[in-house]
Short mmCIF file of the C-alpha atoms (twelve columns), coordinates in Angstrom:
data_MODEL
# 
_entry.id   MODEL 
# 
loop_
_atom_site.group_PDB 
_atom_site.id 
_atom_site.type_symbol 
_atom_site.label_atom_id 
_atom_site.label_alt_id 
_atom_site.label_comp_id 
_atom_site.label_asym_id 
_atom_site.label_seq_id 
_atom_site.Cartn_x 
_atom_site.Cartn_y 
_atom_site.Cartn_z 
_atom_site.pdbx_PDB_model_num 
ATOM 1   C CA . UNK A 1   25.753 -2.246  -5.481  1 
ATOM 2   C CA . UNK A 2   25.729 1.521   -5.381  1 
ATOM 3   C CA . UNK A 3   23.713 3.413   -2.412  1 
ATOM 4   C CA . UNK A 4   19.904 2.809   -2.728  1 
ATOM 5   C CA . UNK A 5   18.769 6.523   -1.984  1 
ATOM 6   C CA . UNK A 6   16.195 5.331   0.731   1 
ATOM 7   C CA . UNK A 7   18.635 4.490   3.257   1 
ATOM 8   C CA . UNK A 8   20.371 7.943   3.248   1 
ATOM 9   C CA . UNK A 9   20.462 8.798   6.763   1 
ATOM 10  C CA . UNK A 10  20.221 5.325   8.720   1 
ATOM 11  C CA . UNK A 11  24.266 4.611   8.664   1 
ATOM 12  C CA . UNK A 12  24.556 6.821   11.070  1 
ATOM 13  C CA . UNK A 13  21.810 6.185   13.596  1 
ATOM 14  C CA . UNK A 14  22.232 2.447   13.697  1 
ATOM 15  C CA . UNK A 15  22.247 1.894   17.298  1 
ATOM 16  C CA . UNK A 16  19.391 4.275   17.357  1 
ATOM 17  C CA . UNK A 17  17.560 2.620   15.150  1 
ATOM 18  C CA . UNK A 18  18.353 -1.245  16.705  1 
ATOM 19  C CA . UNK A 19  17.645 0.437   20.068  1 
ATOM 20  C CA . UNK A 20  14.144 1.611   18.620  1 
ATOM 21  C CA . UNK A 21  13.281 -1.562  16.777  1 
ATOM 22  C CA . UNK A 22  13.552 -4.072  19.386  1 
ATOM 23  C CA . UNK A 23  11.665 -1.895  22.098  1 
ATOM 24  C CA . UNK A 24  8.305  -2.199  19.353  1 
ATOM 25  C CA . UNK A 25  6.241  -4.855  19.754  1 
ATOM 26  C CA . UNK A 26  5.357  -7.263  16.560  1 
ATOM 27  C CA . UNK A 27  2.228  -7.617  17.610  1 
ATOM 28  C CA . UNK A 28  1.279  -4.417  18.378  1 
ATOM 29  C CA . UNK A 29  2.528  -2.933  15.623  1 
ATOM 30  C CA . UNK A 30  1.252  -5.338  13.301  1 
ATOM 31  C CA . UNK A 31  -2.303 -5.391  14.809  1 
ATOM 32  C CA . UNK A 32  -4.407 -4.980  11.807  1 
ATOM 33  C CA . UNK A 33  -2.217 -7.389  9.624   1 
ATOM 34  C CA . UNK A 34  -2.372 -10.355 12.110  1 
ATOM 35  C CA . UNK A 35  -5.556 -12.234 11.168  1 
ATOM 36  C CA . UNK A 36  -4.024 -11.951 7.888   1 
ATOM 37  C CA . UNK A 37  -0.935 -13.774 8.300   1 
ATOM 38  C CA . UNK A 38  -0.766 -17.262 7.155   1 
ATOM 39  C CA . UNK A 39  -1.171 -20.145 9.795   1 
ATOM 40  C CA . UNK A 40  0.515  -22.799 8.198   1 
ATOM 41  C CA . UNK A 41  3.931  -22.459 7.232   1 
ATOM 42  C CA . UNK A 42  4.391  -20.286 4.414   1 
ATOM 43  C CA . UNK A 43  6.618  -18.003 1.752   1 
ATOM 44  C CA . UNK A 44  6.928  -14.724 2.974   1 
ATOM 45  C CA . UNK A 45  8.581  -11.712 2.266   1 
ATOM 46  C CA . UNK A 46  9.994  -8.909  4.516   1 
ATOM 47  C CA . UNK A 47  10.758 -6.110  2.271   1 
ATOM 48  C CA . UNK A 48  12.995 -3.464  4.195   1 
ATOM 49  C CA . UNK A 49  13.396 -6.110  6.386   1 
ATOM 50  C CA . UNK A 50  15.968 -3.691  8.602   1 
ATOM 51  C CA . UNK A 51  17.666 -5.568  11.607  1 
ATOM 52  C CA . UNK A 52  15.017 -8.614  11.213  1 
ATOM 53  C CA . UNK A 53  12.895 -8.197  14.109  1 
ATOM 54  C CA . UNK A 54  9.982  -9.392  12.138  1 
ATOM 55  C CA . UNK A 55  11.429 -11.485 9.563   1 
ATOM 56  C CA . UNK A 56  12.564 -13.668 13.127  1 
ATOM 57  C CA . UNK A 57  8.803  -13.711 14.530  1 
ATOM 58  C CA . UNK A 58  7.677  -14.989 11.417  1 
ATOM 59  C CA . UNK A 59  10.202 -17.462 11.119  1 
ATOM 60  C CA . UNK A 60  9.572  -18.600 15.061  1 
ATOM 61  C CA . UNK A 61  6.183  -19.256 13.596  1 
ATOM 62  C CA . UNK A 62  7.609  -21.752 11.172  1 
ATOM 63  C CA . UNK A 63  7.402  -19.859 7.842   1 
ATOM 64  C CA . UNK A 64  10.211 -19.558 5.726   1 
ATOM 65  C CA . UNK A 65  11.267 -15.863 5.147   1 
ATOM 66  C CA . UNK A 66  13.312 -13.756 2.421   1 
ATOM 67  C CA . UNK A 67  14.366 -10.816 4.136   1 
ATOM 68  C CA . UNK A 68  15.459 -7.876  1.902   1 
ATOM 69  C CA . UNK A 69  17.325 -5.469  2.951   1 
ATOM 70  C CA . UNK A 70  19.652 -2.820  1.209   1 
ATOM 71  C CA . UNK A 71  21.740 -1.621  4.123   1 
ATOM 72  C CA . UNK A 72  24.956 -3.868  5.027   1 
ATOM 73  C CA . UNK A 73  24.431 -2.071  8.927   1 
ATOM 74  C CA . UNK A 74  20.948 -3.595  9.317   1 
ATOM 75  C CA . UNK A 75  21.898 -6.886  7.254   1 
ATOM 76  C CA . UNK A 76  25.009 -7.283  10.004  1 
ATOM 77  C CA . UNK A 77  22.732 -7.100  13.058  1 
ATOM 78  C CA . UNK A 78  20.174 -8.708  11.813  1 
ATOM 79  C CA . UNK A 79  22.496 -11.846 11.046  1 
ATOM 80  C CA . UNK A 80  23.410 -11.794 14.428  1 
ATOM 81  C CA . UNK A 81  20.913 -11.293 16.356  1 
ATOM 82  C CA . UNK A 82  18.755 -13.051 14.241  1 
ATOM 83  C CA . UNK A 83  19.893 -16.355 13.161  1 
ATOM 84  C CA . UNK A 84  17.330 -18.925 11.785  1 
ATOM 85  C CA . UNK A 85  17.519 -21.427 9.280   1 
ATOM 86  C CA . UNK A 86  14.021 -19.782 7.937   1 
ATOM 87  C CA . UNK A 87  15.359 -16.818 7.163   1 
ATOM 88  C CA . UNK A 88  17.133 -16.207 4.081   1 
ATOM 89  C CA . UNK A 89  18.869 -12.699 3.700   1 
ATOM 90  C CA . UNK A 90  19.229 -11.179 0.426   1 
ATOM 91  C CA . UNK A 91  20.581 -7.404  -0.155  1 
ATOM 92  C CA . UNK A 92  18.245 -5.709  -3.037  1 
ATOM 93  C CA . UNK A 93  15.633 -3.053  -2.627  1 
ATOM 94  C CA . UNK A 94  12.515 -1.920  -4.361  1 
ATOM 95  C CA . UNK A 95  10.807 -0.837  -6.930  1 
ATOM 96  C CA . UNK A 96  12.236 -3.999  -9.136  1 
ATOM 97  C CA . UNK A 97  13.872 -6.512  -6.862  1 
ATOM 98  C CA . UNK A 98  15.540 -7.839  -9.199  1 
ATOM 99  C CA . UNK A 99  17.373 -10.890 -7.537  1 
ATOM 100 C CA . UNK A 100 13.951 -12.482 -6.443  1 
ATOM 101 C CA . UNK A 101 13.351 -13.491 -9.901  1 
ATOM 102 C CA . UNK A 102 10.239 -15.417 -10.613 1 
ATOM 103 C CA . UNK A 103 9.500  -15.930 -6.172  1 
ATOM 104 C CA . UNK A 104 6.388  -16.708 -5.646  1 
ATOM 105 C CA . UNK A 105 4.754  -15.471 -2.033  1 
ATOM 106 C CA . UNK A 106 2.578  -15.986 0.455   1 
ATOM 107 C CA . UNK A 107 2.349  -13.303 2.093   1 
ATOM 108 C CA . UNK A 108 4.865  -9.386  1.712   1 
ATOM 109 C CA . UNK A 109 5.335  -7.067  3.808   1 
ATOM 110 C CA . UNK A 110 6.687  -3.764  3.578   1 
ATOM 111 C CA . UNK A 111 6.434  -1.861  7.071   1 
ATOM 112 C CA . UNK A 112 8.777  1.518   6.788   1 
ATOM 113 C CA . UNK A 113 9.207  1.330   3.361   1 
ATOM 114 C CA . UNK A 114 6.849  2.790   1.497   1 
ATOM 115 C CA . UNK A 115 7.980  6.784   2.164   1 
ATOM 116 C CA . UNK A 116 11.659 6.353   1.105   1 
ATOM 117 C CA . UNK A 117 10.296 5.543   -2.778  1 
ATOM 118 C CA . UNK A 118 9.444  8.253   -4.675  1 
ATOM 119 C CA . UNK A 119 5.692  8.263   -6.377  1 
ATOM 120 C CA . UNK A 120 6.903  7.314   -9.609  1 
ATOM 121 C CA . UNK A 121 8.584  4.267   -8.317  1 
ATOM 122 C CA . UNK A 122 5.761  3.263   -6.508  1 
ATOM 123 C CA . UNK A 123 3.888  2.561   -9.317  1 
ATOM 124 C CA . UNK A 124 6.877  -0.047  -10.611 1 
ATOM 125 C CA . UNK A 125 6.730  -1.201  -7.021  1 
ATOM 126 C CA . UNK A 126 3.103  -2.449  -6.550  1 
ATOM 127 C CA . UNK A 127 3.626  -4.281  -10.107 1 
ATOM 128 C CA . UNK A 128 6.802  -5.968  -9.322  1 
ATOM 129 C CA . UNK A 129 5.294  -6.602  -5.627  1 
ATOM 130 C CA . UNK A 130 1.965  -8.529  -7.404  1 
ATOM 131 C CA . UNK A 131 3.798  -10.365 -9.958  1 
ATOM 132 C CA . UNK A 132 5.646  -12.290 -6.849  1 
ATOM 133 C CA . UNK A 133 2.756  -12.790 -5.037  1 
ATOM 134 C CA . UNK A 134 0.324  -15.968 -5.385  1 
ATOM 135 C CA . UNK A 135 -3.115 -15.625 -5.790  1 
ATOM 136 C CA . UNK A 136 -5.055 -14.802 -2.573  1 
ATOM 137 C CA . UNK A 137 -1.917 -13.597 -1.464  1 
ATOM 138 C CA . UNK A 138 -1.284 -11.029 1.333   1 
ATOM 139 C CA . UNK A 139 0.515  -7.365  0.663   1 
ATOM 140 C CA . UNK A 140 1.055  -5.665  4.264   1 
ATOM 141 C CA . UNK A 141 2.019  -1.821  3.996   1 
ATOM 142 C CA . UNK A 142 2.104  0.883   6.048   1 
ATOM 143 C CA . UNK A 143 2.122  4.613   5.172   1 
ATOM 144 C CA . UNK A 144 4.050  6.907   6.906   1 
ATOM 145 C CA . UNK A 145 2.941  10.626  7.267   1 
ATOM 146 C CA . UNK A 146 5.479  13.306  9.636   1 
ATOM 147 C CA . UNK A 147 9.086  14.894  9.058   1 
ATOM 148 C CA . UNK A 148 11.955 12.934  8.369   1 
ATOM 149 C CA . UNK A 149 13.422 10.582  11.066  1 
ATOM 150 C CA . UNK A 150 16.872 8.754   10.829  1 
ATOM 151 C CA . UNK A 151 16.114 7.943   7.214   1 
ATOM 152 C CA . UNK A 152 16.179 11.227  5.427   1 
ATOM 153 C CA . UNK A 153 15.155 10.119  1.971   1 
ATOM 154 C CA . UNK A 154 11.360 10.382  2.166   1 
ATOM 155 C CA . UNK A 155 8.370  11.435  -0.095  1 
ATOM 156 C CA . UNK A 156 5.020  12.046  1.282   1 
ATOM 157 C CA . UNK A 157 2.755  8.993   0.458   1 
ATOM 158 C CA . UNK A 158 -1.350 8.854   0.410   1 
ATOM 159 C CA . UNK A 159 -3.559 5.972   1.145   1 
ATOM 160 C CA . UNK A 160 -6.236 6.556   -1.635  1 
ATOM 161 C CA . UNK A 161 -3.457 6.625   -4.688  1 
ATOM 162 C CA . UNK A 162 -1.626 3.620   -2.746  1 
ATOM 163 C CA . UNK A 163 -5.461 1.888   -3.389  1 
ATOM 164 C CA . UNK A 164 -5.731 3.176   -6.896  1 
ATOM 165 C CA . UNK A 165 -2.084 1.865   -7.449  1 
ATOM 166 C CA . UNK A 166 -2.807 -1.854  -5.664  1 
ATOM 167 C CA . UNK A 167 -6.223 -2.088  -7.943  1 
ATOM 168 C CA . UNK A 168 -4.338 -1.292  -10.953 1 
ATOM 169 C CA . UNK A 169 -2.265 -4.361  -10.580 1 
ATOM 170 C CA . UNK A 170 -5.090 -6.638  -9.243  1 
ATOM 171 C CA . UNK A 171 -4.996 -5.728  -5.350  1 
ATOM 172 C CA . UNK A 172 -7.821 -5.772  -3.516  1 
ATOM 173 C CA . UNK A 173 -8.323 -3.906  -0.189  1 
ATOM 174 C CA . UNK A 174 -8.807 -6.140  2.792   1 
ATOM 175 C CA . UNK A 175 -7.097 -3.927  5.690   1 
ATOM 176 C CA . UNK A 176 -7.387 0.262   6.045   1 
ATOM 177 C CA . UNK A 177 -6.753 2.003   9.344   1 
ATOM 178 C CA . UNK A 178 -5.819 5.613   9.519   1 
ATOM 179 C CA . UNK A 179 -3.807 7.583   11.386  1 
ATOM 180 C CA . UNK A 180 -2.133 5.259   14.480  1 
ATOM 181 C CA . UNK A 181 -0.034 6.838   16.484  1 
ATOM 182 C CA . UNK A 182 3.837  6.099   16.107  1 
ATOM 183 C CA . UNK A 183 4.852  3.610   19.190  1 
ATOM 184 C CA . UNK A 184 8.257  5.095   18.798  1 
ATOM 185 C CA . UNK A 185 8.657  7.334   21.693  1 
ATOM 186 C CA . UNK A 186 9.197  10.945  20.949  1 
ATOM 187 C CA . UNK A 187 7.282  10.758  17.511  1 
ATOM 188 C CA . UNK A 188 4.153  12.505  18.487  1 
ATOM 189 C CA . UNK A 189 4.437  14.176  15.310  1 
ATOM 190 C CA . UNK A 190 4.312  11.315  13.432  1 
ATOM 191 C CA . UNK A 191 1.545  8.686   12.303  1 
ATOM 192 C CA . UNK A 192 0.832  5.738   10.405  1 
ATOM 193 C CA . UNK A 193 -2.239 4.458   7.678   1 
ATOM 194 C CA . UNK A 194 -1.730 0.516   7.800   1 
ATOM 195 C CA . UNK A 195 -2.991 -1.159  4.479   1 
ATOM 196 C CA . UNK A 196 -3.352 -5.029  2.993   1 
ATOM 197 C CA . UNK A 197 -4.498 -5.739  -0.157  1 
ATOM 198 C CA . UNK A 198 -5.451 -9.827  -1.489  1 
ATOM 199 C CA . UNK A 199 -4.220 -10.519 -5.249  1 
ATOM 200 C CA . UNK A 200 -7.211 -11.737 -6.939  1 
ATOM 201 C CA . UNK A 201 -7.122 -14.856 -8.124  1 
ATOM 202 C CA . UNK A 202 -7.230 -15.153 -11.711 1 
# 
C-alpha cells in the first residue's frame, strides 16, 4: 500500500505520540460519546485506531472491535501493547475503506481523524462510513481546530458542513459540543467540536 497522505508526519514522533496517547484518559476524552456506546457486546469500529488505546477499552468491555489503522508504527505498538482476541487489526484508511467490504456496525468512531482528509474526501467518507453502519447506529467524530501537530497533513474542518454532510447520507445529530480544550499538554492552542450522529432507520 502506498503512503496514505494523513499520516505524513507521525513516523517520526512515534514515541511522542504513544507517550501522549496513553497519558489521555478514555473516558475523559470520550465524555460526550459515552452514554452512546453500546452496553451489550457489539460491532464496532475504531477508524484511525492509532496505537489502540481505545479499540482495547472497548474490547475490555466485551465488544468485538476492527481497528483501522494505516500506519505500520501505530499498528506495531498497538499489537503489543494491546493484545485481545476482540480486536481485529486491519491496515486501510478512509474515505473508502475498501477491505471492510459489506461490515456492518454498531457503533464507529473516528477520534483524530477527521482533519487529515481533505473536504472533498469527506464527503466520500460520511457515505462509505453510513453504508457500514446498522440502523440506529452510532458515528463518534471529533473535529479538530489549531496548527498542525505530529501529523502534518491537515485541512481545517467545520462542524455545521460535517452536519450538512452526516444528513446527506441519513445521519442524524445526537451529540454537539464545541470547543473542549485539548487534554494534551502544551496544546493550549488547540481545541476540539465532538459530534455523533444515529443512522436512521429505514
Amino acid at each position: 500500500m502506498s503512503r496514505v497522505e494523513g499520516t505524513k508526519g507521525y513516523k517520526q514522533v512515534v514515541e511522542r505520540f504513544v507517550a501522549a496517547t496513553e497519558s489521555i484518559n478514555f473516558n475523559k476524552l470520550h465524555q460526550p460519546y459515552l452514554t452512546h456506546i453500546p452496553k451489550a457486546p457489539s460491532h464496532i469500529l475504531d477508524i484511525g485506531a492509532g496505537i489502540g488505546r481505545d479499540a482495547a477499552v472497548l474490547a475490555s468491555l466485551g465488544h468485538q472491535l476492527v481497528a483501522v489503522e494505516p500506519l505500520y508504527e501505530f499498528r506495531k505498538v498497538g499489537l503489543e501493547r494491546y493484545v485481545s482476541p476482540r480486536i481485529r487489526w486491519v491496515q486501510d484508511f478512509l474515505p473508502r475503506l475498501e477491505t471492510l467490504g459489506m461490515s456492518q456496525f454498531d457503533f464507529v468512531l473516528a477520534s483524530g481523524v477527521w482533519h487529515h482528509i481533505s473536504p472533498d474526501e469527506r464527503e466520500i467518507a460520511m457515505q462509505r462510513i453510513a453504508h457500514l453502519m446498522r440502523p440506529n447506529a452510532i458515528f463518534a467524530v471529533s473535529l479538530r481546530h489549531g496548527p498542525a501537530g505530529g501529523g502534518t497533513h491537515i485541512f481545517p474542518t467545520d462542524h455545521k458542513q460535517t452536519i450538512y454532510t452526516a444528513a446527506m447520507h441519513g445521519l442524524e445529530l445526537v451529540v454537539c459540543e464545541k470547543k473542549l480544550p485539548s487534554l494534551m499538554p502544551g496544546k493550549d492552542d488547540v481545541f476540539w467540536d465532538k459530534l455523533a450522529f444515529k443512522l436512521r432507520a429505514a
